[in-house]
Biopython code that builds the backbone (N, CA, C, O; Angstrom):
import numpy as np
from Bio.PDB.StructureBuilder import StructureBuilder

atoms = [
    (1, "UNK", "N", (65.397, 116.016, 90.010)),
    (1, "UNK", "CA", (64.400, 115.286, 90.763)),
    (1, "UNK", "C", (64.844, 113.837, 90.902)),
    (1, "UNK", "O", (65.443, 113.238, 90.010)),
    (2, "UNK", "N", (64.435, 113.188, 92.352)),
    (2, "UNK", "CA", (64.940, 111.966, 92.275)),
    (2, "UNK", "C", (63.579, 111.086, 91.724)),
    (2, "UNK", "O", (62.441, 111.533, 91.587)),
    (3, "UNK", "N", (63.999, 109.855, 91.483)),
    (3, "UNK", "CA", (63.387, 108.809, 90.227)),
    (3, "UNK", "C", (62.261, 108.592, 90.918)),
    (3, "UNK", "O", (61.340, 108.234, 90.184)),
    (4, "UNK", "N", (61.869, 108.708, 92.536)),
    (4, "UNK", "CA", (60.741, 108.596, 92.637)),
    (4, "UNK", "C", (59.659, 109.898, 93.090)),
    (4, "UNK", "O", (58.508, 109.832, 93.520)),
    (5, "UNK", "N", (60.526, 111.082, 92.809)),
    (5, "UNK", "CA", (59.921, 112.247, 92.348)),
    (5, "UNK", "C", (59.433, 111.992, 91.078)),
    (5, "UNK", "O", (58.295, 111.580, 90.852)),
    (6, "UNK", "N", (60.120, 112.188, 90.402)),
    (6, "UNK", "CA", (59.972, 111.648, 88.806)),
    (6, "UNK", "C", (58.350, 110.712, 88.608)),
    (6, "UNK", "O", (57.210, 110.948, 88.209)),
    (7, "UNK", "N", (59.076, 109.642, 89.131)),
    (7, "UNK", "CA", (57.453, 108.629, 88.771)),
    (7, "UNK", "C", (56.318, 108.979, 89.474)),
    (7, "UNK", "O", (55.274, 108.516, 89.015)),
    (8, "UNK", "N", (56.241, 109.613, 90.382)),
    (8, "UNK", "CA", (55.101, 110.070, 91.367)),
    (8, "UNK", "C", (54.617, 111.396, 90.073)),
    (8, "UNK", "O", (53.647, 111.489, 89.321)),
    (9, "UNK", "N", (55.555, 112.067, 90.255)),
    (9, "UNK", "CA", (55.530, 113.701, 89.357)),
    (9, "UNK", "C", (54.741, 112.985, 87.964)),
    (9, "UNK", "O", (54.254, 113.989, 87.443)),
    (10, "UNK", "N", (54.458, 112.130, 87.324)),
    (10, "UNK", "CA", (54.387, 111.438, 86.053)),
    (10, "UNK", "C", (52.679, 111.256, 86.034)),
    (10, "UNK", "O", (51.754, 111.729, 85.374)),
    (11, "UNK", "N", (52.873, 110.017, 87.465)),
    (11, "UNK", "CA", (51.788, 109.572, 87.448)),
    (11, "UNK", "C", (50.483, 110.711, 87.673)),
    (11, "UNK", "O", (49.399, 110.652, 87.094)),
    (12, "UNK", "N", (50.915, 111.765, 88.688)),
    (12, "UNK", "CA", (49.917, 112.967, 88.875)),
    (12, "UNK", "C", (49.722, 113.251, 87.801)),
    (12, "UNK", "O", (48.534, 113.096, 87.515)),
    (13, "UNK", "N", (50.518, 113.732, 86.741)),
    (13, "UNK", "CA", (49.714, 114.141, 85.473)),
    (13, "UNK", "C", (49.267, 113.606, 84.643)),
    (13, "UNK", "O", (48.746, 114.081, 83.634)),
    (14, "UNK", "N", (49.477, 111.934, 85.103)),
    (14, "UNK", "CA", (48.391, 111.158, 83.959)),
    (14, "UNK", "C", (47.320, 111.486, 84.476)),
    (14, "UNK", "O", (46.441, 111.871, 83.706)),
    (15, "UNK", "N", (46.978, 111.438, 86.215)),
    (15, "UNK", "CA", (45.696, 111.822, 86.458)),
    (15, "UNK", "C", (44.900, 112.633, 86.142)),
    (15, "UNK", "O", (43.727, 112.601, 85.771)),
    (16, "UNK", "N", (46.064, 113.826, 86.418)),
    (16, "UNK", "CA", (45.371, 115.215, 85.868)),
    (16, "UNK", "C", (44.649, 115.089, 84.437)),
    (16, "UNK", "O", (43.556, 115.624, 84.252)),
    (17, "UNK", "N", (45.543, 114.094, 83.073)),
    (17, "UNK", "CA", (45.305, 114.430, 82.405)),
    (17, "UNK", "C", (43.821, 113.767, 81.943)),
    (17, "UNK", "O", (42.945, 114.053, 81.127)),
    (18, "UNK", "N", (44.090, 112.580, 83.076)),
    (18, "UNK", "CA", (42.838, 112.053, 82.514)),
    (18, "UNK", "C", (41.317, 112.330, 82.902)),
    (18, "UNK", "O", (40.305, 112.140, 82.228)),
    (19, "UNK", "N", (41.465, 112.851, 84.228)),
    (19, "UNK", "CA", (40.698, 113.908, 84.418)),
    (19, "UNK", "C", (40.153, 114.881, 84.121)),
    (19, "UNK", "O", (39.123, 115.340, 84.615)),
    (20, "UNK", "N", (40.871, 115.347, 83.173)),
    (20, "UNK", "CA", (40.384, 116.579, 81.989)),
    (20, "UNK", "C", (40.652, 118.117, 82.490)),
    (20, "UNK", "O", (40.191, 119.137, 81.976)),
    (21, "UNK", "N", (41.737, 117.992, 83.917)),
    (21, "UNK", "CA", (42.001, 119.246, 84.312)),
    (21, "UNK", "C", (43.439, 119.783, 84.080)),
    (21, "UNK", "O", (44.505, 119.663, 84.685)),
    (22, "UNK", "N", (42.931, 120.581, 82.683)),
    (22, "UNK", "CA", (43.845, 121.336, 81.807)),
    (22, "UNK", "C", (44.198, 123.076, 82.260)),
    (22, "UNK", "O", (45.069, 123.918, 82.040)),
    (23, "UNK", "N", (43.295, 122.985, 82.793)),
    (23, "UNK", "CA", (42.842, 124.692, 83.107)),
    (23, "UNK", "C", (42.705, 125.237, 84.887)),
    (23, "UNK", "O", (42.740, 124.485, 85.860)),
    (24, "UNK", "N", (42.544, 126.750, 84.906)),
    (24, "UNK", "CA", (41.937, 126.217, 86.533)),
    (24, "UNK", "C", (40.698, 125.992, 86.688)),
    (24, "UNK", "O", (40.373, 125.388, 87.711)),
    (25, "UNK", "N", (39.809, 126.343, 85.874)),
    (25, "UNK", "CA", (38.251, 126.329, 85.305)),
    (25, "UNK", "C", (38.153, 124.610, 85.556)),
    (25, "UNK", "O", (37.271, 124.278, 86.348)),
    (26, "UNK", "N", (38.945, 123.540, 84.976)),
    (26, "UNK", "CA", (38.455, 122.416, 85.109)),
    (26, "UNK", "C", (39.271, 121.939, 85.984)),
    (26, "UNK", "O", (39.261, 120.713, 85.874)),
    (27, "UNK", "N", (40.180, 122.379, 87.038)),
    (27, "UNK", "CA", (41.281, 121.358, 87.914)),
    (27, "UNK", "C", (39.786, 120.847, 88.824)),
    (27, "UNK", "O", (38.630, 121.265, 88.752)),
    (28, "UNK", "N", (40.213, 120.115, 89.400)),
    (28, "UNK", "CA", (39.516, 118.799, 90.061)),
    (28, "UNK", "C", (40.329, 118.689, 91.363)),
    (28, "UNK", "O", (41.401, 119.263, 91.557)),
    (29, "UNK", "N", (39.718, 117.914, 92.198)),
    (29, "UNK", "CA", (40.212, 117.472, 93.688)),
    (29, "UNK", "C", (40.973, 116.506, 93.669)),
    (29, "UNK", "O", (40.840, 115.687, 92.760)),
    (30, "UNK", "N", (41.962, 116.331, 94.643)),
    (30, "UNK", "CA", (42.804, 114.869, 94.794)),
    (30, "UNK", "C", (41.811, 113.346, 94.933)),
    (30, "UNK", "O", (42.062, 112.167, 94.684)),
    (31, "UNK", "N", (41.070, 113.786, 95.251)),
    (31, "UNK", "CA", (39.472, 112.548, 95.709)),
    (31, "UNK", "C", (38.954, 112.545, 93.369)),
    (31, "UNK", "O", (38.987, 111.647, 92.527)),
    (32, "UNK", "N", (38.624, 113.843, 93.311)),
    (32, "UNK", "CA", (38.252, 113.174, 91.772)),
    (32, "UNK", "C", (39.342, 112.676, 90.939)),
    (32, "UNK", "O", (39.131, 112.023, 89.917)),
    (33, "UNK", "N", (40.537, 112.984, 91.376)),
    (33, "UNK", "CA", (41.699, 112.557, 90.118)),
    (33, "UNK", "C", (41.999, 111.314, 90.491)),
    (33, "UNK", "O", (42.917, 110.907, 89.780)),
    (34, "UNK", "N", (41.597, 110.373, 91.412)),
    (34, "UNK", "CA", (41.673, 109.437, 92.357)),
    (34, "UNK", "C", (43.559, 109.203, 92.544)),
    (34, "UNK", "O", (44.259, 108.280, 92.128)),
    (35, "UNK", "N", (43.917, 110.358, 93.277)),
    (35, "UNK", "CA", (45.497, 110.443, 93.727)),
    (35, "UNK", "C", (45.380, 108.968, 95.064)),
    (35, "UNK", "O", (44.311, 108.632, 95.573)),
    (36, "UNK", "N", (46.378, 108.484, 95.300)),
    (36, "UNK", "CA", (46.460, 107.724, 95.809)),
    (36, "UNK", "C", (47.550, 108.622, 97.163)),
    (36, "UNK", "O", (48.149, 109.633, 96.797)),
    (37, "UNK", "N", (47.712, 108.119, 98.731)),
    (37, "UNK", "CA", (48.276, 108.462, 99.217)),
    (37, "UNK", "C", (49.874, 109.034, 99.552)),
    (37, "UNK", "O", (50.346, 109.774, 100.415)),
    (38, "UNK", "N", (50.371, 108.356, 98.514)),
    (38, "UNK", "CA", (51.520, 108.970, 98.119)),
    (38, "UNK", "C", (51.382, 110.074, 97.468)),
    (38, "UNK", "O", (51.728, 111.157, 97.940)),
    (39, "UNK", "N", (50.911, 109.943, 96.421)),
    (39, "UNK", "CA", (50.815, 111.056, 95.330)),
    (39, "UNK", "C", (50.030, 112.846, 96.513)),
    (39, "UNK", "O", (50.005, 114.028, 96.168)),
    (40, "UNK", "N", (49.693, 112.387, 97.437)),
    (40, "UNK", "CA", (48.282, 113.015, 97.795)),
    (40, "UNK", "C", (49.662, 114.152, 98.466)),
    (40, "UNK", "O", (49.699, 115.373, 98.313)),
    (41, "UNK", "N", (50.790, 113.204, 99.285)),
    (41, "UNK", "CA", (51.629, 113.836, 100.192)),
    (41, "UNK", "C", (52.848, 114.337, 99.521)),
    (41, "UNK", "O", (53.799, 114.841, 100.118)),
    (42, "UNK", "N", (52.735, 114.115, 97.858)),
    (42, "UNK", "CA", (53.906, 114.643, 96.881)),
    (42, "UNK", "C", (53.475, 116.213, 96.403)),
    (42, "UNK", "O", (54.220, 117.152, 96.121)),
    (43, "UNK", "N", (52.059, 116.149, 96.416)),
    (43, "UNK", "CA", (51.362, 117.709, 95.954)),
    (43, "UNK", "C", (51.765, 118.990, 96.446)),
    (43, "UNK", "O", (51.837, 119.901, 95.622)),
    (44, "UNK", "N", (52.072, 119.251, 97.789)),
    (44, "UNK", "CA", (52.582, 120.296, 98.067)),
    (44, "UNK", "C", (54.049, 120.923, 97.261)),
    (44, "UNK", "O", (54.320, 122.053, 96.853)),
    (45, "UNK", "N", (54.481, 120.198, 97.257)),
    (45, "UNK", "CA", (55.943, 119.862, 97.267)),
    (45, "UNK", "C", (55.890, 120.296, 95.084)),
    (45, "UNK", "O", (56.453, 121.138, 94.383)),
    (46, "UNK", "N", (55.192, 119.497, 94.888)),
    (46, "UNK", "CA", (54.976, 119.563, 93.021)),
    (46, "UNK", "C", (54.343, 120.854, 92.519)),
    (46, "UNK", "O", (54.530, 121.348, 91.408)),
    (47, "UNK", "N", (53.651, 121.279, 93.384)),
    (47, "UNK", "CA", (52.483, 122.336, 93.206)),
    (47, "UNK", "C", (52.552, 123.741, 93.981)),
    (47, "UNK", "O", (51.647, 124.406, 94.484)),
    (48, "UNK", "N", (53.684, 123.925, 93.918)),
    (48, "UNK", "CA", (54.335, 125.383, 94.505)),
    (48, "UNK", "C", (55.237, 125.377, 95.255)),
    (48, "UNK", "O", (55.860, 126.316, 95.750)),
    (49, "UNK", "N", (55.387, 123.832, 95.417)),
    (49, "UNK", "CA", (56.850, 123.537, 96.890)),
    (49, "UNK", "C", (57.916, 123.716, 95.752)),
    (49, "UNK", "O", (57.771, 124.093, 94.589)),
    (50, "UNK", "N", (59.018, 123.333, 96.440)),
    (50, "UNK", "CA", (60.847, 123.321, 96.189)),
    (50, "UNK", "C", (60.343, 122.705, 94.566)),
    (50, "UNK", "O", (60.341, 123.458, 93.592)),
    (51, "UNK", "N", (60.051, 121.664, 94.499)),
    (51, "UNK", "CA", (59.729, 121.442, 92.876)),
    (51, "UNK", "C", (59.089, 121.397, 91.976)),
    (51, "UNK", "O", (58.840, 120.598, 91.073)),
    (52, "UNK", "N", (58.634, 122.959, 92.471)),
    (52, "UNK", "CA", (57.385, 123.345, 91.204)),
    (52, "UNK", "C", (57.622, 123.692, 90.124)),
    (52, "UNK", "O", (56.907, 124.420, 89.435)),
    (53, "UNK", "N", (58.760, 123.174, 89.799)),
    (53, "UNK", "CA", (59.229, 123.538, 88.039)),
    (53, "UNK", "C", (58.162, 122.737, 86.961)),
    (53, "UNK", "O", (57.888, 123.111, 85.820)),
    (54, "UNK", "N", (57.668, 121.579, 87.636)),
    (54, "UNK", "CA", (56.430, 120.908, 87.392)),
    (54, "UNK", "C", (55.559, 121.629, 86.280)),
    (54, "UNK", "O", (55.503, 121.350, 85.082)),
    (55, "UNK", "N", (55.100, 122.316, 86.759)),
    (55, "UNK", "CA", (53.688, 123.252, 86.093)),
    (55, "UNK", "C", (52.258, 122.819, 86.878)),
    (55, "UNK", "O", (51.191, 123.330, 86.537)),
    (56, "UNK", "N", (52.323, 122.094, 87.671)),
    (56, "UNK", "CA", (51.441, 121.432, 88.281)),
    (56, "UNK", "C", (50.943, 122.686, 89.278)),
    (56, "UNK", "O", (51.705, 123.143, 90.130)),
    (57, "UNK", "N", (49.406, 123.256, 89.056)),
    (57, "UNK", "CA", (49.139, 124.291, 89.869)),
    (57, "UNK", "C", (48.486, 123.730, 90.550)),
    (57, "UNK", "O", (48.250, 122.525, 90.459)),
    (58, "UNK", "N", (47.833, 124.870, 91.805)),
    (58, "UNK", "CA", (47.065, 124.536, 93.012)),
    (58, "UNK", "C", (46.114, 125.566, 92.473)),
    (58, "UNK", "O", (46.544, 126.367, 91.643)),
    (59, "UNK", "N", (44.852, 125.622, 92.869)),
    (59, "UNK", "CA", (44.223, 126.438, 92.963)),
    (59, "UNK", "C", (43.806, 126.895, 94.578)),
    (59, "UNK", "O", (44.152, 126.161, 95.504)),
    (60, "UNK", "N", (42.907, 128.376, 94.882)),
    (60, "UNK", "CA", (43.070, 128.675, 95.939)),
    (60, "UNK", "C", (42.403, 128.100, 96.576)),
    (60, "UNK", "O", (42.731, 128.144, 97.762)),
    (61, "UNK", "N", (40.809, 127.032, 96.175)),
    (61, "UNK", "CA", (40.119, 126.206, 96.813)),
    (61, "UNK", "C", (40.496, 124.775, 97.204)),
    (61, "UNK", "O", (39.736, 123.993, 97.776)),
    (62, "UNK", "N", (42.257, 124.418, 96.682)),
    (62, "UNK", "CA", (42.425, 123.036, 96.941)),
    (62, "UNK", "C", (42.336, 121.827, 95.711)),
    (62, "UNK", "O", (42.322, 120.603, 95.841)),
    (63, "UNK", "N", (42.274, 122.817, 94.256)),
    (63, "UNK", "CA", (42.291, 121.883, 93.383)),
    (63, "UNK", "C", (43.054, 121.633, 92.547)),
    (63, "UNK", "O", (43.833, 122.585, 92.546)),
    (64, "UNK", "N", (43.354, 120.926, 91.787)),
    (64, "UNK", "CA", (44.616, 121.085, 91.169)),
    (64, "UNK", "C", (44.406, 120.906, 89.448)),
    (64, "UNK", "O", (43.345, 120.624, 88.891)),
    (65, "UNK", "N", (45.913, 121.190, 88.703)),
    (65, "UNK", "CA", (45.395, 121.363, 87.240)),
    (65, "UNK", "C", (46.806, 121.244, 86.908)),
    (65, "UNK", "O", (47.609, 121.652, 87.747)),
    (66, "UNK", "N", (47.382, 120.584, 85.453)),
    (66, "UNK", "CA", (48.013, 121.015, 84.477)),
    (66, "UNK", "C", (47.808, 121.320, 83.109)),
    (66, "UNK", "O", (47.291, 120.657, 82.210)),
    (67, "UNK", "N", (48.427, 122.711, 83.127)),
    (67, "UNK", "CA", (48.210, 123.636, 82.060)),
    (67, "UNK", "C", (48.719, 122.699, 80.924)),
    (67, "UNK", "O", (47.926, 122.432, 80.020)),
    (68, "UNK", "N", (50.108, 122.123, 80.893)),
    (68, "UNK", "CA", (50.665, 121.103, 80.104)),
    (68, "UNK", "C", (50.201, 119.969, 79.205)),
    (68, "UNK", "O", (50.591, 119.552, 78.114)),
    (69, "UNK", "N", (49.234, 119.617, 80.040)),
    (69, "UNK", "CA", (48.113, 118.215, 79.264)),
    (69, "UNK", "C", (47.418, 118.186, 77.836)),
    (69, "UNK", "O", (46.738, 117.216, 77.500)),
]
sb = StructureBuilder()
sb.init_structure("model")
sb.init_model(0)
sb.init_chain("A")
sb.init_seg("    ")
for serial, (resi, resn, name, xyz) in enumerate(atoms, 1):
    if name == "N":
        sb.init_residue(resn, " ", resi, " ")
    sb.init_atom(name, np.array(xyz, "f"), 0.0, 1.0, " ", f" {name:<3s}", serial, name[0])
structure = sb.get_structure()
């Protein structure tokens, strides 16, 4: 991953984590994790795209979660 994969990839899961979405039961929306527009257009890509080695899931309604946190 390049370094600003990396720091983008980072910062999403501080969100996630601070958000409290550990599970898919608690993943949360890009609006509650307050993702910022970058981060918003890195999600596909982290969350089942080319670099989903992540762990960073999607759920099927649009929300997101790491199991990792």
């Amino acid at each position: 991953m390049s370094g600003l994969a990396e720091k983008t990839c980072f910062n999403i899961r501080l969100k996630l984590r601070k958000a409290g979405a550990t599970s898919r039961i608690k993943a949360v929306t890009p609006k509650e994790a307050n993702f910022d527009l970058q981060e918003i257009s890195w999600l596909p890509y982290l969350a089942g795209g080319v670099l989903s080695k992540t762990n960073i899931k999607k759920t099927e309604d649009g929300r997101y979660f790491n199991p990792e946190s």
